[in-house]
N, C-alpha and C positions, 0 to 999 in steps of 0.2 A: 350295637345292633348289627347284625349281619342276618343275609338271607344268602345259602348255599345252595346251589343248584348243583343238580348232576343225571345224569343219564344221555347226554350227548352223543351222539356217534352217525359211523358211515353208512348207510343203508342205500338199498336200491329204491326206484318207482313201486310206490305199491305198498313197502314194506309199512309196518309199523314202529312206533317208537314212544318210551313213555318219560315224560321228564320228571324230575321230584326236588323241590323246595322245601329247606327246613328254616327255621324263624329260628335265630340266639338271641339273648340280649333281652329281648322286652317278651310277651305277649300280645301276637295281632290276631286274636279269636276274635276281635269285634271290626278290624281292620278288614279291607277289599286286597285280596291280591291273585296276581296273576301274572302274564306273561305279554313278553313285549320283544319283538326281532330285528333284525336291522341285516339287511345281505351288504356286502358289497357295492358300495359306490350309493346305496340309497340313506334315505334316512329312520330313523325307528320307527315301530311299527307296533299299533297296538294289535294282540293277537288274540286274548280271552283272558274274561277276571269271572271273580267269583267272590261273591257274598261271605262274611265270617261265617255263616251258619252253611253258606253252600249252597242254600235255596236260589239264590238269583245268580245269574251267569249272562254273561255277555261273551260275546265272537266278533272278531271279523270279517264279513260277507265271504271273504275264499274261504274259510274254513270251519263255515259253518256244516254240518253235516258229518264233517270227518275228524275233529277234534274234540275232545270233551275235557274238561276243567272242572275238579274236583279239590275240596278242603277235607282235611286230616288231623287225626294228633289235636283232636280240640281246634283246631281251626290253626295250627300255629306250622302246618306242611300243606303245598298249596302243588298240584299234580295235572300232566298237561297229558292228555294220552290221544296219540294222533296216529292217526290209521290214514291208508288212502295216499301214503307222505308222495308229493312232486318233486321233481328236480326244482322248480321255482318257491319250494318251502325254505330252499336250502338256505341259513342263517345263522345269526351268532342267535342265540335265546337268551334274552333274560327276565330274570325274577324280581319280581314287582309288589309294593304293596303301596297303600293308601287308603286316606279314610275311609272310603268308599270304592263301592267293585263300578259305581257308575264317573267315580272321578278318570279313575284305572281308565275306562272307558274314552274318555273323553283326551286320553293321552296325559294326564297328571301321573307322576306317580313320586309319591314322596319317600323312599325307598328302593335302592336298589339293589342286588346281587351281581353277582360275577356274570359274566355270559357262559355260556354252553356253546359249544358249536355243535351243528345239524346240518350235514351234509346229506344231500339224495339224489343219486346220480342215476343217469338215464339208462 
């Protein structure tokens, strides 16, 4: 099972940036996945999941508004698309899945991917 993430990069305040998640190995079309960060010196962080079908989504309070999280490819590519990006977004990302997008939520995630880094400088 692996889940590969990719679209990381340097961006300024402001920019936007889109991250993208593919599932090998099994299919999680009925699986919760999403996205989880960690900066420097803190610890993980839940950041947005999403439902197999994509109907239900969850965020975390700072990025609500300026992030959206979407499913793909039959539910089995999971996409983080974040506008508005802060220098305080700046982190490693990674990709998440779990039975559920409300486990995801609750900081469970039984699944992981490589990180991405997200840099956004002032």
């Amino acid at each position: 099972v692996q889940l590969q993430a990719s679209g990381g990069g340097l961006v300024q305040a402001g920019d936007s940036l889109t991250l993208s998640c593919s599932a090998s190995g099994r299919t999680f079309s009925t699986f919760g996945m999403g996205w989880f960060r960690q900066a420097p010196g803190m610890e993980r962080q839940f950041v947005a999941a999403a439902s197999g079908s994509g109907a239900i989504t969850y965020y975390e309070d700072s990025v609500k508004g300026r992030f959206t999280v979407s499913r793909h490819n039959a539910g089995n590519t999971v996409k983080l698309q974040m506008n508005s990006l802060k220098p305080e977004d700046t982190a490693v990302y990674y990709c998440t899945a779990s039975l559920t997008a409300d486990r995801l939520r609750t900081g469970i995630a039984d699944y992981w991917g490589q990180g991405t880094q997200v840099t956004v400088s002032s």
